[in-house]
C-alpha positions in Angstrom: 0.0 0.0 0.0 1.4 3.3 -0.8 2.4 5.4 2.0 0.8 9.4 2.0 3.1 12.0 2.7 1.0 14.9 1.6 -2.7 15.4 1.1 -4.0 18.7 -0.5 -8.0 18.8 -0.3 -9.7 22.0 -1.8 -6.6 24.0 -1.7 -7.7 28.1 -2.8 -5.1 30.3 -2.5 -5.8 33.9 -3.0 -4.5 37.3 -4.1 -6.2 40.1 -3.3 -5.3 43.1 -4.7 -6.5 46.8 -6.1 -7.8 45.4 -8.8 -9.8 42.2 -7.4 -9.6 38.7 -6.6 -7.0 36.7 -8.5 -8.0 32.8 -8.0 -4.2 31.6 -8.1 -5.3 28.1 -7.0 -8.6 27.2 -7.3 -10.2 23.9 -5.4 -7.2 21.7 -5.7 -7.0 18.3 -4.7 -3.6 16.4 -5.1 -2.2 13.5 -3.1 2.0 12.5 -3.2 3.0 9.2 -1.8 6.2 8.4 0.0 8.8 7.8 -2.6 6.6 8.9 -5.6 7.3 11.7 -8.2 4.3 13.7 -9.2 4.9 16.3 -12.4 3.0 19.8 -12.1 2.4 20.9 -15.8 0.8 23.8 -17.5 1.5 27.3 -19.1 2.8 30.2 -17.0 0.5 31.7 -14.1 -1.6 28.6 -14.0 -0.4 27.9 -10.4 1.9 25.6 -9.9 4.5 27.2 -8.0 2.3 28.7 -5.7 1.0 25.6 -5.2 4.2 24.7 -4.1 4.5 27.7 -2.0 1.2 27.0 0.2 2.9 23.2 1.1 5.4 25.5 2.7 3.6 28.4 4.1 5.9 30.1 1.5 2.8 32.1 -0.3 4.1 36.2 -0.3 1.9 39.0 0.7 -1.2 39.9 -0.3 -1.4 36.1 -1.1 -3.3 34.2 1.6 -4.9 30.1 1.7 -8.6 30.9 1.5 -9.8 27.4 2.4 -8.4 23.8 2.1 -5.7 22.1 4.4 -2.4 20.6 3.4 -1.8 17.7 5.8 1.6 16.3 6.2 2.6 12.5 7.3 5.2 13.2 9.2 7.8 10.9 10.5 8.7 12.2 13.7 12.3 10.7 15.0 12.7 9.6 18.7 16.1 8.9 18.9 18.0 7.2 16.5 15.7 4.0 15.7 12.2 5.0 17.3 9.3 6.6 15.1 6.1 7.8 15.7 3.6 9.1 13.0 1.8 12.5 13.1 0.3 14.2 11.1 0.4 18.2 11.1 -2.0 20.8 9.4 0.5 22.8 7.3 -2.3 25.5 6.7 -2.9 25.9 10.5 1.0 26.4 11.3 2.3 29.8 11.8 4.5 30.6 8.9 7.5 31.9 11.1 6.6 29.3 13.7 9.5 26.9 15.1 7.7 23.8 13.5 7.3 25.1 9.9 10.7 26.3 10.3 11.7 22.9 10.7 10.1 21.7 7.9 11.1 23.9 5.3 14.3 22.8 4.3 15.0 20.2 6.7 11.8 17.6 5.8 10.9 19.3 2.4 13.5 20.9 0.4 12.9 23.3 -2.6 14.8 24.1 -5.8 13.6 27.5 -6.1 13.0 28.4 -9.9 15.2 32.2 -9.9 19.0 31.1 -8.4 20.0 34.4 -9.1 17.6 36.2 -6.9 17.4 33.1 -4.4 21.1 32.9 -3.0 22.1 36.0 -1.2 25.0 37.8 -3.1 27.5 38.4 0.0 27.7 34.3 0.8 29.4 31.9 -0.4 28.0 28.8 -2.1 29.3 27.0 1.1 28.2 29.1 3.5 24.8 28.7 1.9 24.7 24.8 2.1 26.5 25.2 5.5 23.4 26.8 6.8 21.1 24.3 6.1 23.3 21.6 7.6 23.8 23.6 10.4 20.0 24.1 11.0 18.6 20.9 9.7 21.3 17.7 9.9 22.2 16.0 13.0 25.1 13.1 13.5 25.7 11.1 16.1 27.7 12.8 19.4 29.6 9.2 20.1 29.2 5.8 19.3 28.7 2.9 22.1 28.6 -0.7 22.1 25.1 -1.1 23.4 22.3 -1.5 21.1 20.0 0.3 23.7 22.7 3.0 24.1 23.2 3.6 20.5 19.1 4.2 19.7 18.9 6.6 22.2 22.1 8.2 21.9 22.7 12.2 21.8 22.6 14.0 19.1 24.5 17.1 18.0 25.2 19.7 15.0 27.6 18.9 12.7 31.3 20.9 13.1 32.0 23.2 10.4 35.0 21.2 9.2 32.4 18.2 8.6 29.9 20.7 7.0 32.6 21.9 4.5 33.7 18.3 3.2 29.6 17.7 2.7 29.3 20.8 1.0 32.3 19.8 -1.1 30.5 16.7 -1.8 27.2 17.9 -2.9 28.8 20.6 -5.1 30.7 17.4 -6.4 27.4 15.3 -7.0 25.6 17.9 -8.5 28.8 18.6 -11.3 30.3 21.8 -10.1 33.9 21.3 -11.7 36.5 22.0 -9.1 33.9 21.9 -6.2 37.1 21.9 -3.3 37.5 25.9 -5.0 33.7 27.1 -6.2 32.8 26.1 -2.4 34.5 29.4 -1.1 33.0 30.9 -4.7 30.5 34.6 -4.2 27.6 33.9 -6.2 28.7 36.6 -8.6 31.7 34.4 -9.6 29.6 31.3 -10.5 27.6 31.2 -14.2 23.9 30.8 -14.4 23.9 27.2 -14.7 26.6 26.5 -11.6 24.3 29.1 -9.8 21.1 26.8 -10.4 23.1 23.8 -9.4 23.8 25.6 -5.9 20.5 26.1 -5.2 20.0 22.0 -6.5 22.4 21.4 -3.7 21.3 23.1 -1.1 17.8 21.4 -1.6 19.2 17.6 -1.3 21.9 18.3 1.0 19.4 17.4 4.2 17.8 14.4 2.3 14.5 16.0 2.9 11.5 13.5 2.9 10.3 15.6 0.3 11.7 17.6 -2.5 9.7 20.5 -4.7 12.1 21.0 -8.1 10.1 24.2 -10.0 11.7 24.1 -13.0 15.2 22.8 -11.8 16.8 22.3 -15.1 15.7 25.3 -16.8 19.5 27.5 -17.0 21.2 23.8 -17.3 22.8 22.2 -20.6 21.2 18.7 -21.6 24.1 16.6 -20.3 24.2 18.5 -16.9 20.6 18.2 -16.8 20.9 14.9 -17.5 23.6 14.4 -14.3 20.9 16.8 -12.3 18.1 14.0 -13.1 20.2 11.1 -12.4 21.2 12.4 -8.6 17.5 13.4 -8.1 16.5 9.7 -8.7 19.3 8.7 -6.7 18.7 10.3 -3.5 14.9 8.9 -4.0 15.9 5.3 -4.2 18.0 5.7 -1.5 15.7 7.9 1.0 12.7 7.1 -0.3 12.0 10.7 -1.0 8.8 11.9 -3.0 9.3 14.8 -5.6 6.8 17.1 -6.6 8.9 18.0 -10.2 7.1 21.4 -11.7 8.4 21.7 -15.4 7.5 23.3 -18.9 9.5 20.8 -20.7 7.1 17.2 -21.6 10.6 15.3 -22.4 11.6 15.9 -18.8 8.5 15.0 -16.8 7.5 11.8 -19.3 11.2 10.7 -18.0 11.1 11.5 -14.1 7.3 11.7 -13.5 4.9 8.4 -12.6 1.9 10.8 -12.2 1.6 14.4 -14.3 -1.3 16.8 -12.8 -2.3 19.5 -15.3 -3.0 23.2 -14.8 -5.0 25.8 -16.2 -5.8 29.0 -14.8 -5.2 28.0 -11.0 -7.3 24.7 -11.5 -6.4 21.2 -11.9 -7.6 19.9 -15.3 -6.2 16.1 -15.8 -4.5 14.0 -13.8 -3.2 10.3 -15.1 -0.4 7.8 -15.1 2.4 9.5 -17.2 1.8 6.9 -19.9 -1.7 7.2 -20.1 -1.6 11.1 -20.0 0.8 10.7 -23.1 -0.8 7.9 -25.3 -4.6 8.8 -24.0 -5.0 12.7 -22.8 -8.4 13.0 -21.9 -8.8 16.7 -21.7 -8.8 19.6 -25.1 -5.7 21.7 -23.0 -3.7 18.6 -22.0 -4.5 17.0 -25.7 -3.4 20.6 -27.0 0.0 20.8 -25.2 0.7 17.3 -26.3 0.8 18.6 -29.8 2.9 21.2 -29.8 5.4 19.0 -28.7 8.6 18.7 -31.6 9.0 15.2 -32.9 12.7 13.9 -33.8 13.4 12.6 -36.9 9.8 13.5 -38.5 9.6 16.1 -41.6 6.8 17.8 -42.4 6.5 21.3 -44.0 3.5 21.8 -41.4 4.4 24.3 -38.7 3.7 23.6 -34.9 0.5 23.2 -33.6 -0.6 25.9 -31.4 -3.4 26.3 -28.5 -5.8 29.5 -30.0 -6.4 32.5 -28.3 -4.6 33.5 -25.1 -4.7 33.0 -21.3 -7.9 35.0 -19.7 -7.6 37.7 -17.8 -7.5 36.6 -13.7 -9.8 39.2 -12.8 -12.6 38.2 -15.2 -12.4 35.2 -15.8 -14.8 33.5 -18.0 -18.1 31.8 -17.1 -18.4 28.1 -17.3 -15.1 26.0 -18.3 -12.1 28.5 -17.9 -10.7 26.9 -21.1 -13.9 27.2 -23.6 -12.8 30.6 -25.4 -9.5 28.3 -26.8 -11.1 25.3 -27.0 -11.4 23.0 -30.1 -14.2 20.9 -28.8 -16.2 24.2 -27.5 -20.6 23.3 -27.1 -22.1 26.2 -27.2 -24.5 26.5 -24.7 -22.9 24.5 -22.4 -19.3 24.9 -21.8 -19.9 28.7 -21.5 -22.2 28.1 -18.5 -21.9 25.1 -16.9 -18.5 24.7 -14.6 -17.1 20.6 -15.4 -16.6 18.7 -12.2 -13.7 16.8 -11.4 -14.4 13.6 -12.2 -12.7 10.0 -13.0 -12.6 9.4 -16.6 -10.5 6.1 -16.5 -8.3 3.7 -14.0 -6.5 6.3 -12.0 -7.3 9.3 -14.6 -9.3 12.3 -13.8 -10.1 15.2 -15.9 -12.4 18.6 -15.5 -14.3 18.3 -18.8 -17.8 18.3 -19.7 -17.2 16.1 -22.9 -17.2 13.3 -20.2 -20.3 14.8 -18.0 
């Protein structure tokens, strides 16, 4: 039986602004298992990453959760060996509380999508991983003979000489060349792509339980996004850690997701297997996307296919299906006055979609 680690029911988060009410997530419902990767796909300003942002109480000012919870399945350690499960209310947590504190960076890491406005220009990339050791990673104070000694045993902070050599190592894992000199490196003195891989670092350097990558590979060439991928699926065979991967690019996802969730306009349109979502989109928007997609290797004089019209505006948005002014399948009559519900279209598919109503 798969093993929850978070549970999103009804999530609406809100901005609320001069000009009116922008719906940034609207009534989502997602699930990630232990040890599961879930892609997060859709055009910009559809919601994803501040989807991402609500798990960690991350969601900036005038934003605000309107209704939903977020419950985590935590894994709360007692010693070195001893567990006991709880789960916590991440809507319900103070955001500059002690316990969300905890949690952010320490249980759930993020790869945040801008590394140049994300790492703080007057540290080094050591002294940025450092930190997260320092706050989040715990070793053992000594070792004994007995069992009982040793699962109960104190714990204590790492010493900066051991949080310098793992520094060193994740810069190494990651593909930083020369990672024993780029961990004393300014962030000024690091390219685009060795900046992004910093901020890769950082994320899996407490093996959190969970990791959110928004768009991780985006500044990366293909054969360091490639080494990115493979260290990612690593560290989740190894820790068992779920990833939430949010991504433009369909190669990437069909290659690290097992589930894809789609977005449009703050709400959650398809969800399906990855290969089922590939070979059998159910929804217009997720069947459009598919088809813009480049094939290798085929010619055709036809140019790419493109989704008509352009994203609403957030503070009128249409009535009925958000999507019906670009759709191909458009009823009159109906899709431009009846909302679709979210419903299951298939063995562990869902889409929002009156075609299926």
């Amino acid at each position: 039986m798969a093993e929850k680690l978070i549970e999103i029911t009804d999530l609406r988060v809100q901005f609320d602004v001069r000009a009116g009410i922008v719906k940034a997530v609207d009534g989502l419902d997602l699930t990630i298992n232990r040890g599961q990767t879930v892609g997060v796909i859709g055009e910009s300003g559809c919601g994803k990453s501040v989807t991402a942002r609500a798990i960690l109480q991350m969601v900036p000012k005038p934003g605000k959760v309107a209704t939903g919870s977020i419950l985590y399945h935590r894994k709360a350690k007692e010693g070195k060996k001893y567990e006991r499960d709880e789960v916590l209310e991440i809507t319900k947590l103070s955001s500059d509380g002690d316990v969300i504190r905890q949690i952010r960076g320490g249980e759930i890491g993020m790869i945040f999508q801008e590394p140049m406005s994300s790492l703080t220009p007057v540290y080094t990339a050591g002294t940025h991983i450092n930190e997260a050791l320092f706050l989040h990673r715990l070793i053992p104070l000594q070792k004994v003979g007995d069992q009982m000694a040793a699962e109960m045993m104190k714990y204590r902070s790492m010493t900066k000489e051991e949080a310098r050599n793992e520094a060193v190592e994740m810069l190494r894992r990651v593909g930083i060349p020369k990672p024993v000199e780029r961990v004393d490196s300014y962030p000024h003195q690091l390219s685009g792509g060795q900046r992004q891989r910093v901020m890769i670092a950082i994320a899996l350097s407490c093996r959190p339980e969970m990791l959110i990558a928004d768009e991780p590979t985006t500044a990366l060439d293909v054969s360091i996004e490639a080494q990115i991928l493979d260290v990612m699926r690593d560290m989740q065979k190894t820790y068992n850690m779920a990833i939430m991967f949010i991504t433009h690019n369909l190669g990437v996802i069909a290659e690290m997701a097992e589930e894809i969730v789609v977005m449009y306009m703050g709400k959650q349109v398809e969800r399906a297997k990855t290969v089922d979502l590939f070979y059998n989109p159910k929804h217009p928007y997720t069947q459009a996307l598919l088809k813009s997609i480049p094939h290798v290797g085929k010619r055709t004089n036809e140019r790419l296919a493109t989704i008509e019209g352009m994203v609403p505006d957030p503070f009128h948005l249409p009535n009925g299906c958000v999507f019906h002014p670009r759709c191909p399948k458009f009823m009159p009559g109906k899709c431009d006055k009846i909302a679709p519900t979210y419903q299951s279209v298939g063995e562990h598919h869902w889409a929002s979609c009156l075609l299926y109503e």
